[in-house]
N, C-alpha and C positions, 0 to 999 in steps of 0.2 A: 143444898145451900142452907145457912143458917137462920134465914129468915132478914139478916140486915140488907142494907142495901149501902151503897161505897156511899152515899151522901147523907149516912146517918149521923155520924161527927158532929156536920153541918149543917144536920136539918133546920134549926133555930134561925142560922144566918141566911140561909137559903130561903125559907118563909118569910125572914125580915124582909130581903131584897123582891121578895117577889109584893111583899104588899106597898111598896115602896114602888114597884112598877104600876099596879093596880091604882094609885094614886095618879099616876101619872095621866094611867087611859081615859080615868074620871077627869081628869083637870083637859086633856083632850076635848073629850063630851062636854064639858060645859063653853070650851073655846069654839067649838063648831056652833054651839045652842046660841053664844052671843054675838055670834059672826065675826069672830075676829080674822085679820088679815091673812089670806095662803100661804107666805112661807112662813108666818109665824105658827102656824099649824102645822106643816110641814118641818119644821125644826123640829119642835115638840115629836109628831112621832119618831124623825128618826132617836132620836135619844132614848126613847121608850124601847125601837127595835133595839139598838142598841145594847141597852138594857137587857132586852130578854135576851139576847146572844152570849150577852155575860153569862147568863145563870145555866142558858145550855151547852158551854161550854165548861163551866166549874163543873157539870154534871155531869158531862160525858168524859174528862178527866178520872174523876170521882170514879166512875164505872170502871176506867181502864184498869184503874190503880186497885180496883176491889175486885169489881166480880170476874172481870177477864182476866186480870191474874191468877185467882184462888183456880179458875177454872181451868187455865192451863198448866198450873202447878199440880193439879190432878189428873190430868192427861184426861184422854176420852174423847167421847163424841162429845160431850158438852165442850171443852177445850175451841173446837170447829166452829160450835156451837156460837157459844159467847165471841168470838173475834169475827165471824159473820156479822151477828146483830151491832156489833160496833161499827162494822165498817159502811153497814147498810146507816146508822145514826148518822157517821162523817159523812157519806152521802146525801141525807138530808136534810142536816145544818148546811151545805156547800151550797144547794138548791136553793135555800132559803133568801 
């Protein structure tokens, strides 16, 4: 492999939105510190989770579209390889 990874394009926008989530967690913590009301709390995360499903899904797109492809355009065990670890990722996200 070359060393990029499928969400190098985007790393910029991908950083943006993730500090943009971290924002969010912060404004969270300070909602629980002043006791604000439960579903207003509960709003708030889900948006956040939300949030970060956006970004592991832009990512795991990202992946199919780079490294699972190059890799099965090379044949191989890596081919196997790479479309395991995907589907073990869609796995994951699903659980979540």
């Amino acid at each position: 492999m070359d060393g990029m990874h499928g969400y190098s394009d985007d790393k910029q926008a991908y950083l943006t939105r993730l500090r943009r989530i971290e924002g969010q967690v912060r404004g969270l913590q300070r909602m629980v510190e002043e006791d604000a009301y439960c579903i207003d709390v509960l709003t708030q995360v889900s948006a956040a989770t939300r949030a970060l499903q956006a970004v592991a899904l832009g990512l795991l797109e990202d992946h199919i579209g780079h490294c699972v492809k190059d890799a099965i355009s090379a044949g191989g065990p890596e081919a196997e390889e790479k479309v395991k670890e995907a589907s073990a990722a869609i796995a994951r996200l699903v659980r979540s």
